[in-house]
N, CA, C and O atoms as a GROMACS GRO file, in nm:
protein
  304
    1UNK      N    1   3.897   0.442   2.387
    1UNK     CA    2   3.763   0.495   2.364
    1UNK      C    3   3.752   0.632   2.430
    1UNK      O    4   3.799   0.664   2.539
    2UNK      N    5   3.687   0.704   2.349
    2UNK     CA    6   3.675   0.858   2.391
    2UNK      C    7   3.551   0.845   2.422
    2UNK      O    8   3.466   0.773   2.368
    3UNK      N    9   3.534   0.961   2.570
    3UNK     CA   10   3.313   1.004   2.596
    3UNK      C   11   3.364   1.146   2.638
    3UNK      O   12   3.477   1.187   2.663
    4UNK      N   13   3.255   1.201   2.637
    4UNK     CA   14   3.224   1.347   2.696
    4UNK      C   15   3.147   1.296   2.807
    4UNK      O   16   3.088   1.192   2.837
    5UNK      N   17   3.183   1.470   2.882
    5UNK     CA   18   3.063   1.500   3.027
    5UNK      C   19   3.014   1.619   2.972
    5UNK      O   20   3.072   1.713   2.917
    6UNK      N   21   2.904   1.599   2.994
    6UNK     CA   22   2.816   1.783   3.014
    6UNK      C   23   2.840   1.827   3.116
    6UNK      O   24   2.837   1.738   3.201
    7UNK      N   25   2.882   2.002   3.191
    7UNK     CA   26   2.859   2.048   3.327
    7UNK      C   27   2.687   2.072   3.329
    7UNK      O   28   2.614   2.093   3.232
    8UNK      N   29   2.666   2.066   3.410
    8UNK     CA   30   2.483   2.116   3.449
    8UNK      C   31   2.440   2.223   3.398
    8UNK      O   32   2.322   2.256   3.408
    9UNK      N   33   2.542   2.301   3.327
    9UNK     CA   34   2.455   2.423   3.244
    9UNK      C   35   2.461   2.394   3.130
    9UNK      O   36   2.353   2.411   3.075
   10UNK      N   37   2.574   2.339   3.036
   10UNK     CA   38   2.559   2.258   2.925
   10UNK      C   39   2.427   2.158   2.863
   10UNK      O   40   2.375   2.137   2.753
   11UNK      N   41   2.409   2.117   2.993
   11UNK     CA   42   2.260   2.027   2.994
   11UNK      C   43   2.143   2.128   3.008
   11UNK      O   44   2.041   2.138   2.940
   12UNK      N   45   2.188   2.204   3.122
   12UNK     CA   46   2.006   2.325   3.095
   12UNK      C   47   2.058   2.356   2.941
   12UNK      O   48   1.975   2.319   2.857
   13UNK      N   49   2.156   2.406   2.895
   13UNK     CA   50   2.108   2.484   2.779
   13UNK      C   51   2.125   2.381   2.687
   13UNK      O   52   2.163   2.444   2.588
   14UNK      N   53   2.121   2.257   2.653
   14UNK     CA   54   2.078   2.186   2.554
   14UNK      C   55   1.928   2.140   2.587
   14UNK      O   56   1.861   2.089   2.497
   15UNK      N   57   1.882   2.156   2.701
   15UNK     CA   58   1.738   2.154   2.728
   15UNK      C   59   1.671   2.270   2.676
   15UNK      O   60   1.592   2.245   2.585
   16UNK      N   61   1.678   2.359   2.701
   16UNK     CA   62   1.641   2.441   2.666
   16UNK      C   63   1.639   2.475   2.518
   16UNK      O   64   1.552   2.546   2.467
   17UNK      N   65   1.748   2.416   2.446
   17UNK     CA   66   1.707   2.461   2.285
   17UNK      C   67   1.651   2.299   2.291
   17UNK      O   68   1.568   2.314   2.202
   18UNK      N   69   1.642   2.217   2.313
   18UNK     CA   70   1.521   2.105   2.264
   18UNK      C   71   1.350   2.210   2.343
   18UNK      O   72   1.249   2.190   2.275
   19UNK      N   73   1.337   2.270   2.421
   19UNK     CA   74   1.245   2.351   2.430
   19UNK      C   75   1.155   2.445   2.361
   19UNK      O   76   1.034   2.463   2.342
   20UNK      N   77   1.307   2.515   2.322
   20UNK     CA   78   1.265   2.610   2.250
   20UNK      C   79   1.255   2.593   2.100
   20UNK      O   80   1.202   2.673   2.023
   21UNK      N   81   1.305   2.491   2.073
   21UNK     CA   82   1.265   2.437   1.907
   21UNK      C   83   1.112   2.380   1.926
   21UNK      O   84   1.027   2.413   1.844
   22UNK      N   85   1.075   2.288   2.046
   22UNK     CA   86   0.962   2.205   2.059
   22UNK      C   87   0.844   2.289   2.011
   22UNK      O   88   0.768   2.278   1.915
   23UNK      N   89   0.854   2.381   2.115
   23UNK     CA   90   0.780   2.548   2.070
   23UNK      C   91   0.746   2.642   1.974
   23UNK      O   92   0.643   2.707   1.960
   24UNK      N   93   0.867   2.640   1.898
   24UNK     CA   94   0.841   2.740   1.817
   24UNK      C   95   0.801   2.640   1.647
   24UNK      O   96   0.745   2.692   1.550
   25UNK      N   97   0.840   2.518   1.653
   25UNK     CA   98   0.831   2.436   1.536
   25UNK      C   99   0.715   2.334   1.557
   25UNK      O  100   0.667   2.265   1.466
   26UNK      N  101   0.670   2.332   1.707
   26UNK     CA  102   0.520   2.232   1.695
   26UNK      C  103   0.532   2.127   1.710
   26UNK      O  104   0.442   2.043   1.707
   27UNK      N  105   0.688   2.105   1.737
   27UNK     CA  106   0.756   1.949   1.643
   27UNK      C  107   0.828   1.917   1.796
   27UNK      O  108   0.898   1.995   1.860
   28UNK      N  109   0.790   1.788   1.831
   28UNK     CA  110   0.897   1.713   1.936
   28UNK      C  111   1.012   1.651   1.839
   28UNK      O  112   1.126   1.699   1.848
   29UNK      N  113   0.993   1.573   1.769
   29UNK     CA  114   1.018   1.492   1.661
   29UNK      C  115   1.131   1.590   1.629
   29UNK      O  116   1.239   1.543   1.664
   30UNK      N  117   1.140   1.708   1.576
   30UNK     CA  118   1.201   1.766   1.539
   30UNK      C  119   1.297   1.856   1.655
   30UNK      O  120   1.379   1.935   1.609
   31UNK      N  121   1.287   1.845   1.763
   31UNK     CA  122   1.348   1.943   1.852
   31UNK      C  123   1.464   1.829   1.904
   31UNK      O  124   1.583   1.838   1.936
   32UNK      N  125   1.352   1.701   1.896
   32UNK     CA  126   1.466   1.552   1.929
   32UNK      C  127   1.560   1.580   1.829
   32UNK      O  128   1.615   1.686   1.859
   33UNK      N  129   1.603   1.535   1.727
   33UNK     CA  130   1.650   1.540   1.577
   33UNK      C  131   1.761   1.643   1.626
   33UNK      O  132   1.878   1.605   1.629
   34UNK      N  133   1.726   1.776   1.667
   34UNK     CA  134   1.867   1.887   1.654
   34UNK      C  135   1.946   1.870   1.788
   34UNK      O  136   2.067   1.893   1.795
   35UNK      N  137   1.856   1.822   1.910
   35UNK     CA  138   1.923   1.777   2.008
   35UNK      C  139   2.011   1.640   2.007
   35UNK      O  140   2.116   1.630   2.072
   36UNK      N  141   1.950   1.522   1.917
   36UNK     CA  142   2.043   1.415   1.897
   36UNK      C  143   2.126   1.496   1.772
   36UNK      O  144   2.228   1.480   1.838
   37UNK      N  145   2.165   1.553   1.675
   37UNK     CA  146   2.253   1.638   1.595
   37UNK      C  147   2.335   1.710   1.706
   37UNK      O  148   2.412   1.617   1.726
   38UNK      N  149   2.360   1.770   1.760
   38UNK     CA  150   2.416   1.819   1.855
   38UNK      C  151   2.499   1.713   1.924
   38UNK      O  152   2.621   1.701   1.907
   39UNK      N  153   2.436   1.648   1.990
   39UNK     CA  154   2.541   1.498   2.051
   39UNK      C  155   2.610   1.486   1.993
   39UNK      O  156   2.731   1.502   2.010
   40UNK      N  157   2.518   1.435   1.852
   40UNK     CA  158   2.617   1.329   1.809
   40UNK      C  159   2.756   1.407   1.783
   40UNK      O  160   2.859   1.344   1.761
   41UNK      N  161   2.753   1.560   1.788
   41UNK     CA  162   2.908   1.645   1.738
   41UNK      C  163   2.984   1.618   1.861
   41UNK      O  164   3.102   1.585   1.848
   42UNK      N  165   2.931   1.628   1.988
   42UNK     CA  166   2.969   1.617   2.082
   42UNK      C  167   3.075   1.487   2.091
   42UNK      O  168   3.184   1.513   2.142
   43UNK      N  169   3.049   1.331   2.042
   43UNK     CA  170   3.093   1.229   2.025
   43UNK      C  171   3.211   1.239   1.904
   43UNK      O  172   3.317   1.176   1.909
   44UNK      N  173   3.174   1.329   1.796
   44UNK     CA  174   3.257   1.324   1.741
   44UNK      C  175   3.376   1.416   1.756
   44UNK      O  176   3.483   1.402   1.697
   45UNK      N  177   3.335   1.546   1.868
   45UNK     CA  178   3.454   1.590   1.913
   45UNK      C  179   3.523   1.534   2.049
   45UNK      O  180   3.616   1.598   2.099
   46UNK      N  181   3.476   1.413   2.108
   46UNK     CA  182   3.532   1.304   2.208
   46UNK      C  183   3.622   1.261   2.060
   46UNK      O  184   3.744   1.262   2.041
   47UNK      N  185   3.573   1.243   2.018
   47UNK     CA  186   3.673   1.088   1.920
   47UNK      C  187   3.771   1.149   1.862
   47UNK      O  188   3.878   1.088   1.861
   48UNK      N  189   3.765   1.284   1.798
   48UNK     CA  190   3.845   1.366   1.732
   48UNK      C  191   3.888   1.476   1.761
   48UNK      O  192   3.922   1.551   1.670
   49UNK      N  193   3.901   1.525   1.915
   49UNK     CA  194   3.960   1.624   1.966
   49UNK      C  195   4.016   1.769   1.900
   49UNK      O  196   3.972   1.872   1.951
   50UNK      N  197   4.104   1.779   1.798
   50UNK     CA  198   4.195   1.870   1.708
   50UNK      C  199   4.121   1.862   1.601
   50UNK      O  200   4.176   1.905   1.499
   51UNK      N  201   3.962   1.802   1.583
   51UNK     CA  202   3.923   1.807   1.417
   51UNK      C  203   3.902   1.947   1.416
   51UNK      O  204   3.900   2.014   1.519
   52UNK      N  205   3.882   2.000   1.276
   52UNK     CA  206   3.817   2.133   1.275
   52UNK      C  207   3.952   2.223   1.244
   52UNK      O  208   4.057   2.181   1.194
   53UNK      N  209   3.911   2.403   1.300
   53UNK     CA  210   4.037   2.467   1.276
   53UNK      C  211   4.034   2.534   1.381
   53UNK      O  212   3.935   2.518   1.453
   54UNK      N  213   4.139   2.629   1.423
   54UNK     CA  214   4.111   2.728   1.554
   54UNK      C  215   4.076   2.873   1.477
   54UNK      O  216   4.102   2.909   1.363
   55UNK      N  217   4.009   2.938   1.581
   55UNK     CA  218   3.890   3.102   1.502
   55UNK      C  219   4.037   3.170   1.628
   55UNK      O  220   4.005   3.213   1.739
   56UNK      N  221   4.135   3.168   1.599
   56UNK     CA  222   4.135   3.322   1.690
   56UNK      C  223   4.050   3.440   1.650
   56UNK      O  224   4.048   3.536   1.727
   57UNK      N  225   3.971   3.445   1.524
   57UNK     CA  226   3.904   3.574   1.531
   57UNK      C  227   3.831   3.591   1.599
   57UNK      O  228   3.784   3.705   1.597
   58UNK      N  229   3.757   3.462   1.731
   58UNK     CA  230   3.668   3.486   1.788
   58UNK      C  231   3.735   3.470   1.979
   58UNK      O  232   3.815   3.393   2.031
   59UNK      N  233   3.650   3.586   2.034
   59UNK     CA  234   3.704   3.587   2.126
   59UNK      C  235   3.674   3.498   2.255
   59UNK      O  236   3.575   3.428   2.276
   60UNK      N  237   3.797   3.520   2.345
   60UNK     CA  238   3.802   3.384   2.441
   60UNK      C  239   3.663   3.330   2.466
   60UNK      O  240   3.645   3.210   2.448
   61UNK      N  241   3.564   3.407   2.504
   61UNK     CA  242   3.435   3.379   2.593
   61UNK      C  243   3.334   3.315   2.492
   61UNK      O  244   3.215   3.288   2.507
   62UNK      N  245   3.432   3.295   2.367
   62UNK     CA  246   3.287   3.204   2.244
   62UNK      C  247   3.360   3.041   2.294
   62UNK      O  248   3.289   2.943   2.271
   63UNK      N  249   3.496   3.017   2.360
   63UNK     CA  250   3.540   2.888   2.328
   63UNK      C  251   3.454   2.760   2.449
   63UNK      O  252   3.411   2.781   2.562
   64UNK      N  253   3.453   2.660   2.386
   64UNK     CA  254   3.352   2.515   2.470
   64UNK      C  255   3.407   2.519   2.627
   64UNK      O  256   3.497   2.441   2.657
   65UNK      N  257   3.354   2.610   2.724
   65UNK     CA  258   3.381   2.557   2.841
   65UNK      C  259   3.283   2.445   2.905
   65UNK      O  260   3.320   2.366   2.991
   66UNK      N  261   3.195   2.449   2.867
   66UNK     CA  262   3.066   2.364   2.950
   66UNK      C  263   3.112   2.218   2.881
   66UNK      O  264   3.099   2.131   2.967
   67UNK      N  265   3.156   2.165   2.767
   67UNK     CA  266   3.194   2.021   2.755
   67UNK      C  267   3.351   2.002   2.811
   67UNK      O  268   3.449   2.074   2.793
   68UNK      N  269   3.336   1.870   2.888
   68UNK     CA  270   3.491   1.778   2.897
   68UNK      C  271   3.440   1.661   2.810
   68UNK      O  272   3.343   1.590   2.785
   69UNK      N  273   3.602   1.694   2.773
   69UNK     CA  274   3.577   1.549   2.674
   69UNK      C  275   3.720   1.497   2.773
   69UNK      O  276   3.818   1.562   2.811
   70UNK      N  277   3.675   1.326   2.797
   70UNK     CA  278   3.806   1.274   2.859
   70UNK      C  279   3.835   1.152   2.720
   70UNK      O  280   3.767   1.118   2.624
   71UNK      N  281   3.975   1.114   2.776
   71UNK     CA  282   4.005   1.035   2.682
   71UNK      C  283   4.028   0.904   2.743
   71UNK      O  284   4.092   0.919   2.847
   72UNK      N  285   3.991   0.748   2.712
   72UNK     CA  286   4.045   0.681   2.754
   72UNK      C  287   4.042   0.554   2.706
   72UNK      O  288   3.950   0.483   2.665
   73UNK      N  289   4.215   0.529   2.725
   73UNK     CA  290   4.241   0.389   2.644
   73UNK      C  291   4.270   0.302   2.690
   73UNK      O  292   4.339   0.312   2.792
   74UNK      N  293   4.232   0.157   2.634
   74UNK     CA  294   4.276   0.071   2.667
   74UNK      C  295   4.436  -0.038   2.616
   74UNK      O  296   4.436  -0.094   2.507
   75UNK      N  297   4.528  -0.047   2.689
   75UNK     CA  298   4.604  -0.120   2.656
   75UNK      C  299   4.633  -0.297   2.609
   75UNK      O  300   4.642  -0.378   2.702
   76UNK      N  301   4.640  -0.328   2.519
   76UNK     CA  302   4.629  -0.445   2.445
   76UNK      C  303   4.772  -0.523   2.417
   76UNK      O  304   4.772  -0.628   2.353
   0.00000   0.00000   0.00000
């Protein structure tokens, strides 16, 4: 089974865009919604590590430092 950690700024700034959506859209309902959308990628990049493609066009300081994803299995 795979989980992620947030570091403490990962969490302010997913607070902060559930904030700043709450705000500008009127909508809790809706600021919930992009903040659980967000997780849930989060879970699916725990589970699937290498999904996706790599951007070298984009430079070092765009890549996920604020998530760890750990991995861990159980033997059967």
């Amino acid at each position: 089974m795979s989980e992620f950690r947030l570091s403490l700024e990962a969490e302010a700034d997913l607070d902060g865009i559930w904030i700043h959506i709450a705000r500008e859209s009127g909508s809790t309902d809706i600021a919930t919604r992009v903040a659980e959308g967000i997780v849930e990628r989060f879970w699916l990049l725990a589970r699937y590590p290498y999904i996706g493609r790599r951007r070298d066009d984009l430079p070092p300081a765009c890549a996920a430092s604020r998530l760890t994803i750990t991995s861990s299995s159980t033997a059967s």
